[in-house]
N, C-alpha and C positions, 0 to 999 in steps of 0.2 A: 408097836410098829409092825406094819405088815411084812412077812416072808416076801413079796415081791420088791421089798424096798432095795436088794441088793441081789439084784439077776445075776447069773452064771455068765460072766464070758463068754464065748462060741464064736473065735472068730471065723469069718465066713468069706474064703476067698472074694466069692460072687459081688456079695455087698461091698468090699473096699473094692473093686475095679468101679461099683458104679459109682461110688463115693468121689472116685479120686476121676470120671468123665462128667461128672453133675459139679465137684467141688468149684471149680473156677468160674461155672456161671450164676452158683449161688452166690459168690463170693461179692462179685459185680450187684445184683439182682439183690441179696435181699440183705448183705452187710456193708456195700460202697464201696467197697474195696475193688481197687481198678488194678492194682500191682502189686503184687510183693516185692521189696528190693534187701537183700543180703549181703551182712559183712560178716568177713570171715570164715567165707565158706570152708576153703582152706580146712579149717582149724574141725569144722562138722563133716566134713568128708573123712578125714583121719579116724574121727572118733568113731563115725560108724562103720568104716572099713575095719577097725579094732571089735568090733560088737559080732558083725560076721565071721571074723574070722575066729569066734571063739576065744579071744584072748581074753574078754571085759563084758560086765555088764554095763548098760548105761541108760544113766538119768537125763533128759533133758528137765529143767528149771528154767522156767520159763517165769519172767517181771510178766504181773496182773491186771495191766493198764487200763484196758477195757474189755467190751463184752465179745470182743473181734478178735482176740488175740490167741485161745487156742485154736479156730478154725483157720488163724492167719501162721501160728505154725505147723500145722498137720499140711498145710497146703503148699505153704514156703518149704518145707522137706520134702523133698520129690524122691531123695534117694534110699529111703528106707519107712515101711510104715510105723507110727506108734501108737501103744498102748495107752490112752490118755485117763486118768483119773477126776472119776467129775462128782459133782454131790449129789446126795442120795436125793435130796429134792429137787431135782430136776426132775424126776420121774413122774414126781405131784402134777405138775402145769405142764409140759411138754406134750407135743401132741403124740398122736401114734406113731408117726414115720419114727420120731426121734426115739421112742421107746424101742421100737423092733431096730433100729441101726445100731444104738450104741453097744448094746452086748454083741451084735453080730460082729463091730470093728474089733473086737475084745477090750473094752474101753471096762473101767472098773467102777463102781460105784463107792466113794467113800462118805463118810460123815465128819465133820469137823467138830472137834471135843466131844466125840462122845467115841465109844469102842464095841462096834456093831461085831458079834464074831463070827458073820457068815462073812462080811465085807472084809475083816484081817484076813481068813483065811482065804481069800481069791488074792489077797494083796500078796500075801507072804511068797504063794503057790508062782504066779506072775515074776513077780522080784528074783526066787530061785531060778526058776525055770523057763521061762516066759521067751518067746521067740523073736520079741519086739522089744527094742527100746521104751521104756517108760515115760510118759510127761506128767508134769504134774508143777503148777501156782504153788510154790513153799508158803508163799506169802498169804494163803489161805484163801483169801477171798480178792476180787476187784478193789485198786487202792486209786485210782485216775492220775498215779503221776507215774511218767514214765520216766523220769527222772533221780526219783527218791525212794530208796526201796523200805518199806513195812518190814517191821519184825519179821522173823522167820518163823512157822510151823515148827513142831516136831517131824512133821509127816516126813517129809524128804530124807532125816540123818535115820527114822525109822526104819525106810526103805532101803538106805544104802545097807544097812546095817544087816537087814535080810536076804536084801540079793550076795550080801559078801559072805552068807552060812556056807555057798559053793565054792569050788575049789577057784572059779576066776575073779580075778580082781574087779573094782565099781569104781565109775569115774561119775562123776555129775558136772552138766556141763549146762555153763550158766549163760541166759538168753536173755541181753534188754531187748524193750518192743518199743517203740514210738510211732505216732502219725503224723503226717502232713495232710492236713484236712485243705488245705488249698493251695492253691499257687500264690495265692497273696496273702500269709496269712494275719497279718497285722488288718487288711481289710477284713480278713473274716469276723475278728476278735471284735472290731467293733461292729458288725451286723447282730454280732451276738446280743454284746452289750444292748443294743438299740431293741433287741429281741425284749431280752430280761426288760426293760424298762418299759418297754409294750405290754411284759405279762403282769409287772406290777405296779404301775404306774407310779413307781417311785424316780426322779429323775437322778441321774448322774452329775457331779460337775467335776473339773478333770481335764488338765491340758493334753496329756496321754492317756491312751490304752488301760496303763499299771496303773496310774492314779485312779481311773474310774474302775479298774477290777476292784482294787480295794476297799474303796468307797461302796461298792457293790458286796464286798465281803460282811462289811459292818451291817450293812442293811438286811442280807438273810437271818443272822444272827437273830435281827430284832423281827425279821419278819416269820421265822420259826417261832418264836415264841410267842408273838400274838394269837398265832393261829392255831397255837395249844392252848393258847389261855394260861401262859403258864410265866414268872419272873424272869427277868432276862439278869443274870450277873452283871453288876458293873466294875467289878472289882479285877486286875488281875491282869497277863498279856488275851490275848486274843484264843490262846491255846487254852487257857486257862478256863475262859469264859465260854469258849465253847463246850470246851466239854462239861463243864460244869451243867450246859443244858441240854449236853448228849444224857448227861445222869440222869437229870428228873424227866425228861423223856421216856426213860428207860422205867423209870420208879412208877408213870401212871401206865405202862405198858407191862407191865410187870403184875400192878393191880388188877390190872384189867384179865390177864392171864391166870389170877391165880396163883401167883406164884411170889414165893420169898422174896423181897427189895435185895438189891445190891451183892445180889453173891457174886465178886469176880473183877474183871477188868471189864471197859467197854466192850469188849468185841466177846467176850465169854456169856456175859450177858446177853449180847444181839443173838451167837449163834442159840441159847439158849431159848426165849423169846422166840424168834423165828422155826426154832422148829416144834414150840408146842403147837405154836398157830397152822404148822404144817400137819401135823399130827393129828390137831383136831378137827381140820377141814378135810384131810383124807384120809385118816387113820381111823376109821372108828367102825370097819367092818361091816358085811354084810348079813350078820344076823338078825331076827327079830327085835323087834322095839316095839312096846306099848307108848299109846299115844301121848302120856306125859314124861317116859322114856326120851321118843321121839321132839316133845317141847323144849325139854333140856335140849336136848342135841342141838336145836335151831337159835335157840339163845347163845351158846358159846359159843357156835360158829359168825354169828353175828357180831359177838366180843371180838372172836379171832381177826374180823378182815378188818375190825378197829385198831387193834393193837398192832396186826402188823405191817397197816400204814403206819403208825410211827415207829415200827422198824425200819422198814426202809427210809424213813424220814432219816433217821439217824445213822444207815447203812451208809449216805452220802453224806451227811453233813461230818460224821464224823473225820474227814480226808479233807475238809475244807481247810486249807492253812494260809492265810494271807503272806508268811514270810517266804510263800512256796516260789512267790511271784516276787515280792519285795526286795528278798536276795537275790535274784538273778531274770530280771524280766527279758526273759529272752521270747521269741515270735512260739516258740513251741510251749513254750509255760504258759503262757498267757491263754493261748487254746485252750488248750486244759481243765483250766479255772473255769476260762469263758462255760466252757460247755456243764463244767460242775453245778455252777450258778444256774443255769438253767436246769439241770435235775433235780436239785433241791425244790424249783417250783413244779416238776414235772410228778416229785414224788408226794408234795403239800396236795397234788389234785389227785393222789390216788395211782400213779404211775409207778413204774420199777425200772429197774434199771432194762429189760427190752421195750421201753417207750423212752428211755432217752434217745433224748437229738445225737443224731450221728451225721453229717455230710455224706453221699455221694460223690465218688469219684477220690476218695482218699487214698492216698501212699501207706503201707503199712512197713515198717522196718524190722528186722533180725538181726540185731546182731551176737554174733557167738564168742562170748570169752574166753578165760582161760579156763582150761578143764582143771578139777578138782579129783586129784588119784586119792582116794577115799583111804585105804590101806595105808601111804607114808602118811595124808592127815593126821590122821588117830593114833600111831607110831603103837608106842606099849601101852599107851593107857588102856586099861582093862574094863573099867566099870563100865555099865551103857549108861546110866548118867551124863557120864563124863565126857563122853564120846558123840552122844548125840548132841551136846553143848559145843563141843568142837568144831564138828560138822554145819551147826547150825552159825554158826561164827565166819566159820567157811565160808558159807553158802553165802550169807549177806555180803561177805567182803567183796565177795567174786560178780556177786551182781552189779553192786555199788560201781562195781571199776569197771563192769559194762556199760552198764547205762552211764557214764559219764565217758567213758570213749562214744558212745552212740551221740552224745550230745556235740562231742567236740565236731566230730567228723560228718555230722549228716544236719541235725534238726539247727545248729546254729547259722546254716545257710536258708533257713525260710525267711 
């Protein structure tokens, strides 16, 4: 890995004034986003009036929904800047602006399952000391439901844990995200549908919406697997079977890298996988090479952009759930899916998640829960073990009960 993979902070007055006069027309302009609308201000006002006034440090934890959602809270926050934590491969693909801005917001570079120790020590230095609020996805990566919240990371009960070395107490304060991708969104859902069925001329039949999502769930399932050439399960719920060909996915993406079958969980695998493919495609230095040196290099780089198509093949399909919709087809679920099914084709043609379909003109939501006083959380328990399991318990519970007040109070009016 190279030394640049985890730039020094430097935040820069300059840069965030122009961040935050530029931020509202990129927001429009190049993520659709026409509004931010906030609940619970209240309850984010206090907390960072508590942050200034030296009483607290504080975590924002923020739900992972889409690719919109930390630029929709750094933008939704007006009354204080944050320090945002983003993955070290962004650095890889991101153009130059985004290189030279993020260290200048003081935004931190982390890696996910692995323990980079230039990137702890900015984290730890930040967490102690740091002048800004922290944000940061527990949830690790993009999960596409705003609704259901993914495991929790370490990361977040890490951080609390280090900003609580100082003498002030750490709150983490939990944020669902949802959209309204239209004003009509049941018409959206099926332009989608009618979309997907355009890209794979597979038809739907289906009195509703929910009926043809579903119908359409089963069909990616078998249309991933053709297009790997690879067995589809027939055995099992839906969950089952999916993942069953998130694994072998994984096992010729895996070959193809080089690397051990099956060390892990789904998603330990992908970040693994994904960042050899990152590694090999920008990691490899600018030293001399002889010209069968240099042949190797173009051969595994060629493996790489194979193999991590079917990472990202499996970065989305792995959140594909049909019961997501089945148990509760509400107009905001159903988007959701809708747009999911379409990245699954979007990422079969070589796409990533910044060429998924997004709307123009969408509503993005904030809402803020109840804050998490990190200090009575953990009470006596002593081990960090223990404690970071706590936290991380915490964390899920507090978002869960967000994102389901978010649901009651906003998104079941589309």
């Amino acid at each position: 890995m190279k030394s640049s993979a985890f730039p020094t902070p430097r935040y820069n007055a300059s840069v965030h004034r122009f961040v935050r006069l530029a931020g509202p027309l990129y927001m429009r302009v190049a993520l659709g986003v026409k509004r931010v609308k906030l609940f619970g201000r209240s309850t984010l006002q206090a907390e960072l009036a508590a942050f200034k006034d030296g009483k607290q440090r504080l975590i924002i934890a923020f739900r992972h929904t889409a690719v919109e959602d930390a630029p929709l809270v750094l933008m939704g926050i007006k009354e204080s800047h944050l320090a945002f934590l983003y993955g070290r491969d962004v650095l890889n693909w991101a153009g130059s602006i985004t290189k030279f801005i993020f260290p200048r917001l003081g935004f931190i570079a982390v890696q996910n399952r692995a323990s980079g120790r230039e990137g702890i020590q900015h984290l730890r230095a930040e967490a102690k000391n740091g002048r800004f609020p922290l944000a940061l996805a527990p949830e690790g990566q993009v999960t596409y439901h705003a609704h259901r919240t993914a495991p929790i990371e370490a990361g977040v009960a890490n951080l609390a844990l280090w900003a609580g070395e100082g003498a002030a107490d750490v709150t983490i304060l939990p944020v669902a995200i949802a959209y309204r991708y239209a004003d009509d969104t049941l018409a959206f859902v099926d332009a989608m549908l009618a979309r997907w069925t355009a890209e794979t001329a597979v038809p739907l039949e289906g009195d509703t919406p929910a009926v043809r999502l579903l119908a359409a769930c089963e069909h990616s399932l078998a249309l991933v697997a053709s297009w790997w050439d690879l067995p589809l399960p027939s055995d099992g719920t839906f969950i089952q079977r999916r993942d069953g060909l998130c694994r072998s996915l994984l096992d010729m993406g895996e070959d193809l890298a080089l690397l051990t079958r099956g060390e892990g969980t789904i998603l330990d695998r992908l970040f693994r996988l994904r960042f050899k493919g990152e590694d090999t495609l920008f990691g490899q230095g600018e030293g001399e090479h002889t010209t069968l040196q240099e042949e190797k290099q173009s051969v595994l780089r060629a493996r790489a952009h194979l193999y991590l198509r079917i990472n990202q093949t499996v970065d989305v399909l792995e959140y594909l759930d049909s019961a997501y919709v089945g148990e509760n087809p509400t107009p905001s679920r159903m988007a959701e899916m809708a747009l999911t099914l379409l990245d699954i084709i979007n990422r079969l043609k070589g796409g990533t998640i910044d060429s998924r379909y997004s709307p123009k003109g969408k509503v993005g939501g904030l809402y803020f829960g109840e804050p998490i006083r990190v200090k009575s959380t953990i009470g006596e328990v002593k081990g960090r073990k223990e404690r970071i399991a706590i936290l991380q318990e915490a964390t899920a519970e507090a978002l869960n009960e967000a994102s389901e007040h978010l649901e009651e109070e906003w998104t079941r009016s589309f």
